[in-house]
C-alpha positions in Angstrom: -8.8 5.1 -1.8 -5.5 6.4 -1.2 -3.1 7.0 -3.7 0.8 7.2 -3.0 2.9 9.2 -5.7 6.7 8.4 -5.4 9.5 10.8 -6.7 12.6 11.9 -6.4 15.1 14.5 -7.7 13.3 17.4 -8.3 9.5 16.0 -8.4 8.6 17.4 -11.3 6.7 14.5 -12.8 5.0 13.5 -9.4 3.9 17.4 -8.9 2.5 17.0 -12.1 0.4 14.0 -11.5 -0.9 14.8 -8.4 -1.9 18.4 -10.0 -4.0 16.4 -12.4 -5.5 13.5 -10.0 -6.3 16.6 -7.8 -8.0 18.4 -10.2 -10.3 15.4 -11.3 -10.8 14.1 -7.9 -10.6 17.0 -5.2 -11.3 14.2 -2.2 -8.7 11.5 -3.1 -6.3 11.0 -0.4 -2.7 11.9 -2.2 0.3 11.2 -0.4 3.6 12.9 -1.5 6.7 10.4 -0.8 10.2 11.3 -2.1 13.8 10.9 -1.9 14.1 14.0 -0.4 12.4 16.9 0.7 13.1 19.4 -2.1 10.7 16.8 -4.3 8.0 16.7 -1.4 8.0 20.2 -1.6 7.2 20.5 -5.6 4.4 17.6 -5.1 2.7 19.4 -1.8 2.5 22.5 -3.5 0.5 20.5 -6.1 -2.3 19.3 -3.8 -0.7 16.5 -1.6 -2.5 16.0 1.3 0.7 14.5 3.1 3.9 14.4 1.9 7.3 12.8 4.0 11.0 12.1 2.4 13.9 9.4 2.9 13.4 5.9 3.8 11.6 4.8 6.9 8.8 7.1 5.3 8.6 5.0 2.4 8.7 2.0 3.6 6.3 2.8 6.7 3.4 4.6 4.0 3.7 2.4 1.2 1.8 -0.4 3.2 -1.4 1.7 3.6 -1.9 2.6 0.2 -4.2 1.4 -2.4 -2.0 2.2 -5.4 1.5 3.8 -5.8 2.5 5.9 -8.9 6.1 6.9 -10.1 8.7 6.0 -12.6 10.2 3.0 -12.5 13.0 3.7 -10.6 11.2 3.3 -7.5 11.5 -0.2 -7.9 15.6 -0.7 -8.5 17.4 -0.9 -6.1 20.6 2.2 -5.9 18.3 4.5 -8.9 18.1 8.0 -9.0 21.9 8.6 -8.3 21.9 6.1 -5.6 18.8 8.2 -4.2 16.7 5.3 -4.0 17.7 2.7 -1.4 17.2 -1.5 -1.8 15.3 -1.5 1.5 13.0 1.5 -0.4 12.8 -0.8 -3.7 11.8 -3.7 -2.0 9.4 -2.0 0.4 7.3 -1.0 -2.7 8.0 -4.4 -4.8 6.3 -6.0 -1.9 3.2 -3.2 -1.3 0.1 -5.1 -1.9 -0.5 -1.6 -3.6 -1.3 -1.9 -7.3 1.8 -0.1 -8.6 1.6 2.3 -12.2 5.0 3.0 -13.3 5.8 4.9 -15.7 8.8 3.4 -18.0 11.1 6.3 -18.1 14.8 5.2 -19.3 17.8 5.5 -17.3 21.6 4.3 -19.0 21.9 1.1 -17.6 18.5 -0.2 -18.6 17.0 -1.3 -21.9 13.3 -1.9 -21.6 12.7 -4.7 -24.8 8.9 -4.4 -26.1 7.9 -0.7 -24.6 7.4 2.2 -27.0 9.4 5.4 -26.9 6.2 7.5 -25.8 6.7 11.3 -24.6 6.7 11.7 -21.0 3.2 13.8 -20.9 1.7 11.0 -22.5 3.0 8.2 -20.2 1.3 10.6 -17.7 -2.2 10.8 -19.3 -1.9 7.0 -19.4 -1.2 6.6 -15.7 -4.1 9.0 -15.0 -6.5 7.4 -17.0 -5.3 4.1 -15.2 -5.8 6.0 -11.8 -9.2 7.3 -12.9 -10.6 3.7 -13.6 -9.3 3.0 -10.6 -11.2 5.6 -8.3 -14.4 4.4 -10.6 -14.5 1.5 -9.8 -13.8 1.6 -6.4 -16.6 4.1 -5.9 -18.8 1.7 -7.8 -18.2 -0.8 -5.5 -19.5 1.4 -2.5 -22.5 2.0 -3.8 
């Protein structure tokens, strides 16, 4: 399986995840994608096992993946300042990838019928999510 975590603007959360995925599952395949390089960076320092910035990277690596990760921004178009591009946003709309995002809020949205959770829990979700994923998957090549 390989798992694509998305980030931008620091990569905080995505260095986080893939610090945890990597410490459950040492052999996953984790690519690092980003808005730009500074966020790569944070996540390759985390255990990536690739890791590219800006657009045609996106769009080229998010159909080979098996599931994507990342807030929610990486599906609206202009998010993250402008950061994230339509032709990014549609590129991983359309990934057969099963996509986990994680609901973070920005101004201009109201998400109707999802619960104010803390951010480090949104993240234990996700991983759990990931995990059953992996499980299964490994189950199935037995």
């Amino acid at each position: 399986m390989k798992l694509c975590v998305i980030d931008g603007m620091g990569g905080k959360i995505g260095a986080q995840i893939i610090s945890q995925v990597r410490e459950m599952f040492p052999d996953l395949e984790i690519y690092a994608l980003a808005t730009n390089a500074v966020a790569v960076h944070q996540m390759m320092k985390s255990g990536a096992n690739r890791g590219a910035s800006g657009e045609n990277a996106i769009i080229h690596t998010v159909r080979e993946v098996d599931a994507i990760i990342g807030p929610l921004a990486i599906v609206i178009p202009n998010s993250m300042m402008g950061e994230l591009t339509p032709g990014m946003a549609e590129a991983i709309s359309s990934s057969r990838a099963h996509k986990i995002l994680l609901p973070l809020t920005y101004p201009q949205f109201t998400l109707i019928g999802v619960e104010q959770v803390p951010l480090p829990h949104l993240m234990e979700t996700a991983i759990k999510i990931i995990k059953q994923m992996i499980e299964s998957e490994e189950e199935k090549n037995v």
